[in-house]
N, C-alpha and C positions, 0 to 999 in steps of 0.2 A: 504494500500500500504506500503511495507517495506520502510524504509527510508535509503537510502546509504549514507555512510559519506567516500568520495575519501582518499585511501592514496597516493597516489602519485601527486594530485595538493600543489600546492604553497600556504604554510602556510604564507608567508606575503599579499599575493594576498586578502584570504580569511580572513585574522586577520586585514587587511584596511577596509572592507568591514565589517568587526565587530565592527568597532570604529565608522562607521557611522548611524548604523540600532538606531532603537527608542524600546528598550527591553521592554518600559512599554506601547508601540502602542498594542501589540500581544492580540490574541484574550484572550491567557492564561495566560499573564503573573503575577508573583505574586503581580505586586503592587495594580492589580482590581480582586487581591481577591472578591471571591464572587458577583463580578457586575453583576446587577441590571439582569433578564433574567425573560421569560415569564411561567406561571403555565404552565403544562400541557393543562388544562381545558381553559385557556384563551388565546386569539389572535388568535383565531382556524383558521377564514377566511380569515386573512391576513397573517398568518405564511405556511396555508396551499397554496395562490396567491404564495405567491414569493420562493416554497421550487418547486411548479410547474412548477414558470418560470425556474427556475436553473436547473432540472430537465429533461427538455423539451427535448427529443432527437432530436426535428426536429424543430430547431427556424428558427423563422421567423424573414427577415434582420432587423427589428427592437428588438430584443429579447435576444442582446449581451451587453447591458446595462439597468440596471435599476435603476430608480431613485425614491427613495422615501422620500416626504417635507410631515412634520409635524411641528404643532406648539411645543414652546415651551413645555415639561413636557408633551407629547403623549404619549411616549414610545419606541421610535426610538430605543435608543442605547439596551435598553431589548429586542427590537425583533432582534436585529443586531446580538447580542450574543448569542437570542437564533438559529438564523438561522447558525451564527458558528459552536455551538454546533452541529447543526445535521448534516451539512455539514463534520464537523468533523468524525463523526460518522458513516456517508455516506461514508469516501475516497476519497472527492470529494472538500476536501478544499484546493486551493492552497497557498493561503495567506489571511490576513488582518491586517488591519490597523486603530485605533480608536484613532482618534486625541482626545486633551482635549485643553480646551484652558490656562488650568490654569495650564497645565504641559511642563515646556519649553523644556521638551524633545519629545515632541509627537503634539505642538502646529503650528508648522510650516509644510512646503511642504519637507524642506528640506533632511529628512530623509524615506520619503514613499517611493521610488524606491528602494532604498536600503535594508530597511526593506524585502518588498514584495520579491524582488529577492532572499535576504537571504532565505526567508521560502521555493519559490520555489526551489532555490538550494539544499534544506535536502531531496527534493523529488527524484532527480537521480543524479551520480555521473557525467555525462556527461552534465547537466548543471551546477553543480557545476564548473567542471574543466573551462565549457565556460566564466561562471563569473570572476573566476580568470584570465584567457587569457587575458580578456577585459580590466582588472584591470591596468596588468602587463602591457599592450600594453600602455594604456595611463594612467596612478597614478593620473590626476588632472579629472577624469569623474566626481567624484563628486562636482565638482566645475563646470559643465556644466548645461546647462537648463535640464526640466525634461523631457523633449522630447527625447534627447541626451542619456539621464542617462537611459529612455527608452530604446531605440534600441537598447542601449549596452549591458544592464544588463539582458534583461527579451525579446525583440521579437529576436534579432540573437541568443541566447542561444537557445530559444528554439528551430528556425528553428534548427538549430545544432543538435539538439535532436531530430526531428522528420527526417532529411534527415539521420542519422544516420541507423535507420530500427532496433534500439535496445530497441524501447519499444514501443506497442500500444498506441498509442497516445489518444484511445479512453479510457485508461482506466484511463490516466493522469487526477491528479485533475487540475480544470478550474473551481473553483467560489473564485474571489476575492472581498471581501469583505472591504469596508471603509465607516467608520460611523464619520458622527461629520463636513461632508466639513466647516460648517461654523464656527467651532473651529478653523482652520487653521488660526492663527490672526497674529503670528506672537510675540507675547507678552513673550520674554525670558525672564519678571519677572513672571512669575509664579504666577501675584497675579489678583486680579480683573485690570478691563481695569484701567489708571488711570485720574484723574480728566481731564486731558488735551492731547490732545496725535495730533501731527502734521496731517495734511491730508497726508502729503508721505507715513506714517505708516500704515496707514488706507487702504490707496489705494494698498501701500506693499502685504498688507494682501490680498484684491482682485484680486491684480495682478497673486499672488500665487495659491489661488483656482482657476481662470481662465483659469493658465498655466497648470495645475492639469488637469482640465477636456480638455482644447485642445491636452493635449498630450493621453490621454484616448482616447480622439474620434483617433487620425491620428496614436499611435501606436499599440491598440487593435483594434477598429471599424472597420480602411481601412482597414487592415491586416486581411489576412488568419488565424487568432488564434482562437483554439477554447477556451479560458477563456469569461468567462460572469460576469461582474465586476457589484456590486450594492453596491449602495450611498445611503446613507441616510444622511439629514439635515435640517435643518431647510428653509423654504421658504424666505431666502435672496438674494441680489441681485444679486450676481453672477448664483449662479443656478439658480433662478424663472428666469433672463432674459434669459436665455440656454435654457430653456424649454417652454419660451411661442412661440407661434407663429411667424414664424421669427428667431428664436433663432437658431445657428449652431448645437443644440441639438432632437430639436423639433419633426424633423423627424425620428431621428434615437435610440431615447431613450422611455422606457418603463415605464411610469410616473404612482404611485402609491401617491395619495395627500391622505395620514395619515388621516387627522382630518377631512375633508371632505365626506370622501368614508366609515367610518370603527365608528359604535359607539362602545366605548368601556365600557357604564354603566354597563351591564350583566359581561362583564370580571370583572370590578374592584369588581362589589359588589360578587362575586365569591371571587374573588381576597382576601377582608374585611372578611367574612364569614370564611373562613379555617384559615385563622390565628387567627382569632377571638376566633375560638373555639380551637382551639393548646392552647391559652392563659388559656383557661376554663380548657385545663385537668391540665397543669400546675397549677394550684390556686387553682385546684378543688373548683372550681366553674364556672359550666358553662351559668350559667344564670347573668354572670357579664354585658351585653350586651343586647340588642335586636335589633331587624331585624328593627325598623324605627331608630334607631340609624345610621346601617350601610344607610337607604334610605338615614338619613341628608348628610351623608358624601360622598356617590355617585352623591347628588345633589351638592353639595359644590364644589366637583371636576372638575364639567364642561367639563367632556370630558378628563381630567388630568390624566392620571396614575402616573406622580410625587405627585400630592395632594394627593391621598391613599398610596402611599408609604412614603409621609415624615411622614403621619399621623401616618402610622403605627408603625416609626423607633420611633418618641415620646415616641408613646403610651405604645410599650415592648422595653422602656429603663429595664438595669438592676438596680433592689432594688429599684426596686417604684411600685405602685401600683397602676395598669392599669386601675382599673375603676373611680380613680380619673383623670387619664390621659385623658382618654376619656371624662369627663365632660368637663373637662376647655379647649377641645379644642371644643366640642360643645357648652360651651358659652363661650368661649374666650372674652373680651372687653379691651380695652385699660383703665387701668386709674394707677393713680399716686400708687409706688410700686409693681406694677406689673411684677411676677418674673417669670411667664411661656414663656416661648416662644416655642410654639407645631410648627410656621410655619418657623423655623429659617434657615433652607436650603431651602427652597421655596424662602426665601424673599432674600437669594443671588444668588437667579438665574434670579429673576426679577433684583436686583439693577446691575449685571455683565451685562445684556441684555441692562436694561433702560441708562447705562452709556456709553455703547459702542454707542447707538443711539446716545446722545448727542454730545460724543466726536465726532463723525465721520459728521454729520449736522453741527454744530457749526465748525470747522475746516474747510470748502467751504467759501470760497473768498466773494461769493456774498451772503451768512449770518451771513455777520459778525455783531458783534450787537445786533446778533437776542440772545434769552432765549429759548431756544430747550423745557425746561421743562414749559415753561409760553404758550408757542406755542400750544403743547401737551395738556397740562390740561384744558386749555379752551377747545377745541374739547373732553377732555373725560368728562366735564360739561356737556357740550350741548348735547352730545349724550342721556343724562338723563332730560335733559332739564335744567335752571337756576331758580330755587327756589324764589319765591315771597312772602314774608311774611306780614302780615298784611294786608291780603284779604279776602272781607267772605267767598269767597268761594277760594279752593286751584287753584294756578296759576303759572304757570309755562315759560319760555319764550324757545322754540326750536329753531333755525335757523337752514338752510340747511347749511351744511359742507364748500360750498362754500360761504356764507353769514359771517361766522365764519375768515373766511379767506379774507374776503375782510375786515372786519372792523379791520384785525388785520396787516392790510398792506400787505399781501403776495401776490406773483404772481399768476397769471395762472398756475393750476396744483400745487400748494402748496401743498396740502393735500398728493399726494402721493410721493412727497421728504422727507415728514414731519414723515411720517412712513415707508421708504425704508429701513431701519434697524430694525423693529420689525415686519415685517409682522407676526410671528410666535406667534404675541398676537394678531392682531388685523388687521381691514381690513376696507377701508371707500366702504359701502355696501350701496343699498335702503332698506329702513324701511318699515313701515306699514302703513306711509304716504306718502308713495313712493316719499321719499326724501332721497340723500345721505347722510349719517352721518356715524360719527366712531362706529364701531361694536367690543367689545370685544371679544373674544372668550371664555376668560376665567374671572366667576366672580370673582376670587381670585388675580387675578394681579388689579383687581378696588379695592379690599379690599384693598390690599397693599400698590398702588399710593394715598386713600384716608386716611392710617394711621398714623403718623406722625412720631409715636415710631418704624412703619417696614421701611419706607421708608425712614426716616432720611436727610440726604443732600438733597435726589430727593424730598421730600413733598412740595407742593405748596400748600397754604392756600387759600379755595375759594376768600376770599376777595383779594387781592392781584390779582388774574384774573377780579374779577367785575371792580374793581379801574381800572387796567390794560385795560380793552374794555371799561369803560366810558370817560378816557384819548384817547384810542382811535376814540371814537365819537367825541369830543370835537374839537381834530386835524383835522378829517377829515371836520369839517364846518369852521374850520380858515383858513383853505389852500386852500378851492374852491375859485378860484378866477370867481366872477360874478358882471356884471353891477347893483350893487343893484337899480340905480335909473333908471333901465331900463329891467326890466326884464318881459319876453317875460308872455304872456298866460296862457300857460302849461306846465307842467314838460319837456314832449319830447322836446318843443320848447329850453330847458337851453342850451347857447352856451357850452356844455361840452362835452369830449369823452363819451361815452355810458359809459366805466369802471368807470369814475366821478359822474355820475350820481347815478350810482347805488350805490356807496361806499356812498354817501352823503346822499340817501336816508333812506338807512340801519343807518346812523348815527344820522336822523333825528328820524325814527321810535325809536330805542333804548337809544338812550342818558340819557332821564326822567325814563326809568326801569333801568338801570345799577346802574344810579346816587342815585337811589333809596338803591340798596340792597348794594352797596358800601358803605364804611366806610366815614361820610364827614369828621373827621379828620384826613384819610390818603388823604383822596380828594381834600380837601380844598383849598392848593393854587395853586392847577391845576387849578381849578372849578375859583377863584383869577382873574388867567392869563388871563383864556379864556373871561374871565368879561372886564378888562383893555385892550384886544384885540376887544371888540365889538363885539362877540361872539352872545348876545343874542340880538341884532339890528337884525345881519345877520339870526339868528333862525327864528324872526319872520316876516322877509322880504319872505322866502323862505316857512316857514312852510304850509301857505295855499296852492300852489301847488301841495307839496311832499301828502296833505290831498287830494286834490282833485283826484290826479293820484293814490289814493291808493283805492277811493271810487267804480268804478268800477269795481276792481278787487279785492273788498272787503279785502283790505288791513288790517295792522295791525293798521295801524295811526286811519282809518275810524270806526274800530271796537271798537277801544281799548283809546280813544279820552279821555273819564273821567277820566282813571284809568292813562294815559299817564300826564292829566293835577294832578290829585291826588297826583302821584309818586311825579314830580317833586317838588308841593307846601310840599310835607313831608320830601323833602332832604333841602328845603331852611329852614323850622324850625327845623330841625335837626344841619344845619349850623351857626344859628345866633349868638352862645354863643361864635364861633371861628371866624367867619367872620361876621360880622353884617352890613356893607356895603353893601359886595357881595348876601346876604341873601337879601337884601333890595330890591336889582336890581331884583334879581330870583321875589321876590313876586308881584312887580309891572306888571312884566311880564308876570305871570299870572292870574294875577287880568285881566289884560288887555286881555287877549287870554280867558278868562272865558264869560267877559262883549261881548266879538266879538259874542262868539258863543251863549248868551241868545239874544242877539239883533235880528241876523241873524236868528238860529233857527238852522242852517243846519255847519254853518264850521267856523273856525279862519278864521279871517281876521288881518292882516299885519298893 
């Protein structure tokens, strides 16, 4: 399509409307030089899905929007760009828009209406002229919501151009294109989120995407337009609740879930393969490589097209030599002078993602207190289970996701507040013991969060979690308040709410495995407290019960009874050299619950 540039509209009209557009949003502009875009040979069935849908001469009323959520490092903004490009190429681009969140000129809402208008405007002179009208008529539009800055800029323009009868409206471009909604933060430093950041900013940020996609649904959707706008972003809270069920999105939008629907092993190792060998004619040598080489690193990827792309920006840096490159990133290890860093744009896009999590959890009123990252890595412990050392045989300890969250104090439905901000890594899914637990998506953000030297600030040292859940057991048997010299039969029978019950149970069963793999000298005068508080009276007041209610249901207490009484007796001689009092009390206490169960045969007795 020719592009008309009016002479006779209003050069301050048009030159206001220039001071406000985002010149580095554009699909082309120079600052994303060369951004990120898909092989030919790769993304086939999902570049050929959405060139279909936009394509579609006869859509159907759900078919004027599409939305497509990926996890982090899928490949969103590569296929964004590459659907650009053909769209481009087609005649059939009217605009787009690619936010970043680390660019404070393209990280907000505030400049996408105007952007988008501008590009439509170079397509006819007559909505050029209409935008400047709109301009002239009221100078403060862009200081109006984006609904507002809608009608004005982009649905009465165009009616104006189509009641006009001066140009096929069939042949006008209609695919507008925005990638990144969840970049919209808001964040005009331009740098990573930062350590702390108010919940109004946060909320800012979502207020923004919100207002984004409501003025999408009421000034494209309702409306007679034929433009067909698709979104790409990551599955956070604003679009994932738009598009679940219920959501004012749900019905009317054309949902494409990225990482779910679309393997893309075959593309990347494609992907690894031709660059692979580009790198061979250059060196002349093309046997620098081999094909289980590229297998490690298509497995490594986990679904990532960022992991084979940061690999491979490493790997053909300029005046190095690649096949050294390629080793140290297939055995990469942490250890002291350690000067590679192959995953270094990886690891800031996990620590951008993991800090915006915190900042935005940690800022809600009613977690205040809470350790966002002590929260988190327990659940990405347990999802692997908790490690037991000095066992003959290997042992491990799992809890279910919400067992994890009861001993760690959290509400009902913790777990998914706890990752509303990274859905895009992670998901709390059933297992293979059809239990919920946290699911990664990707092994490389575990490598990441388990490295100390990638994740820096955000690294949690397991111990520091053990300690953290054996303080939590400890709490939870000082704060049950019960008639010790009156206590009922049965477990069921404990005058307590159900939620008490079970929190003290779980406290009961785990306390002697935490306390175990726990440091007793970061322990210790917890372990003290709960001692001088009568702590282990109340243990073994309660303990036969919590055994008995566990034996029919072949619990963990009833199963795991020697190894429970073992742990504990190895944390009290682990303690004695720092506490030899408290150490005194533990062993008596076991001496005593050992003697119960040789006497009896069958269980502790109190």
């Amino acid at each position: 399509m020719t592009v008309h540039t009016g002479s006779d509209r209003s050069i301050d009209g048009w030159d206001l409307l220039l001071k406000k557009i985002a010149p580095n949003a554009l699909p082309d502009s120079n600052t994303r030089y060369d951004a990120p875009k898909c092989d030919e040979d790769t993304r086939v069935e999902v570049t050929g899905e959405i060139m279909d849908w936009i394509q579609d001469p006869i859509p159907s009323p759900t078919q004027r929007l599409l939305c497509m959520t990926g996890a982090a490092g899928a490949g969103k903004s590569a296929l964004q760009q590459t659907i650009a490009e053909r769209c481009t190429g087609s005649d059939i681009l009217a605009a787009g828009f690619f936010f970043s969140s680390t660019d404070p000129t393209r990280n907000t809402a505030s400049a996408i209406v105007p952007t988008i208008a501008y590009q439509i405007g170079l397509k006819h002179l007559l909505f050029q002229d209409s935008i400047v009208a709109a301009v002239k008529h009221d100078p403060l539009i862009f200081s109006r919501s984006i609904q507002s800055q809608m009608e004005a800029l982009i649905v009465r323009p165009f009616e104006s151009l189509r009641g006009s009868n001066q140009i096929n409206i069939g042949t006008f471009p209609y695919a507008i294109l925005i990638d990144g909604l969840d970049e919209c933060n808001g964040n005009t430093s331009g740098t990573l989120i930062p350590i702390h950041v108010d919940i109004d900013v946060r909320r800012q940020a979502e207020d923004q995407q919100a207002e984004l996609l409501d003025a999408i649904e009421h000034c494209i959707l309702d409306k007679d337009l034929p433009f067909r706008v698709f979104i790409a972003s990551r599955p956070e809270w604003v679009i994932r609740t738009a598009l679940e069920p219920g959501g004012h999105l749900h019905q009317v939008a054309y949902h494409i879930r990225l990482s779910d629907e679309y393997d893309a092993s075959g593309d990347m190792r494609r992907y690894l393969q031709r660059r692979f060998e580009l790198i061979g004619v250059r060196i002349g040598n093309p046997q620098w490589f081999t094909d289980e080489n590229i297998e490690d690193l298509v497995e490594a990827a986990s679904g990532q097209f960022v992991y084979v792309a940061t690999v491979f920006k490493y790997i053909s840096e300029r005046r190095t030599l690649p096949a050294g490159r390629l080793k140290a990133v297939l055995t990469w290890t942490p250890h002291i002078g350690q000067t590679a860093r192959p995953f270094e744009s990886l690891d800031r896009l996990y620590t951008n993602i993991l800090l915006n999590a915190k900042n935005a959890y940690e800022a809600i009123d009613t977690h205040h207190g809470r350790d966002f990252l002590l929260l988190l890595r327990a659940h990405h412990i347990n999802a692997g289970g908790f490690p037991c050392p000095d066992m003959p045989k290997p042992f491990c300890l799992q809890l279910p996701a919400v067992g994890v969250s009861v001993l760690l104090s959290l509400e009902a439905g913790a777990e998914d507040n706890l990752i509303s901000d990274l859905r895009s890594l992670m998901t709390f899914e059933e297992d293979d013991d059809r239990q919920i637990r946290l699911h990664l998506y990707h092994k490389s953000f575990s490598d990441f969060f388990e490295e100390e030297s990638r994740a820096k600030d955000l690294f949690v040292p397991p111990l520091r979690v053990y300690t953290h859940l054996a303080e939590c057991c400890m709490h939870h048997i000082i704060e049950c308040l019960l008639p010790l010299d009156r206590l009922p039969g049965t477990w069921d029978e404990l005058p307590l709410p159900e939620s008490q019950r079970l929190s003290l149970k779980l406290a009961i069963d785990d306390l002697s495995f935490f306390l175990h793999i726990a440091s007793a000298s970061a322990i210790g005068d917890a372990v003290a407290d709960f001692t001088h508080k009568d702590g282990w009276p109340k243990l073994g007041e309660v303990l036969p019960l919590a055994y008995n209610h566990s034996q029919p249901k072949a619990g963990f207490l009833f199963h795991h009874w020697p190894e429970w009484i073992h742990w504990l007796h190895r944390f009290a001689e682990n303690l004695k050299i720092q506490k030899p009092e408290v150490a005194a009390v533990i062993v008596e206490f076991v001496e005593k619950w050992c003697s119960s169960e040789a006497e009896d045969g069958q269980e502790p007795q109190g």
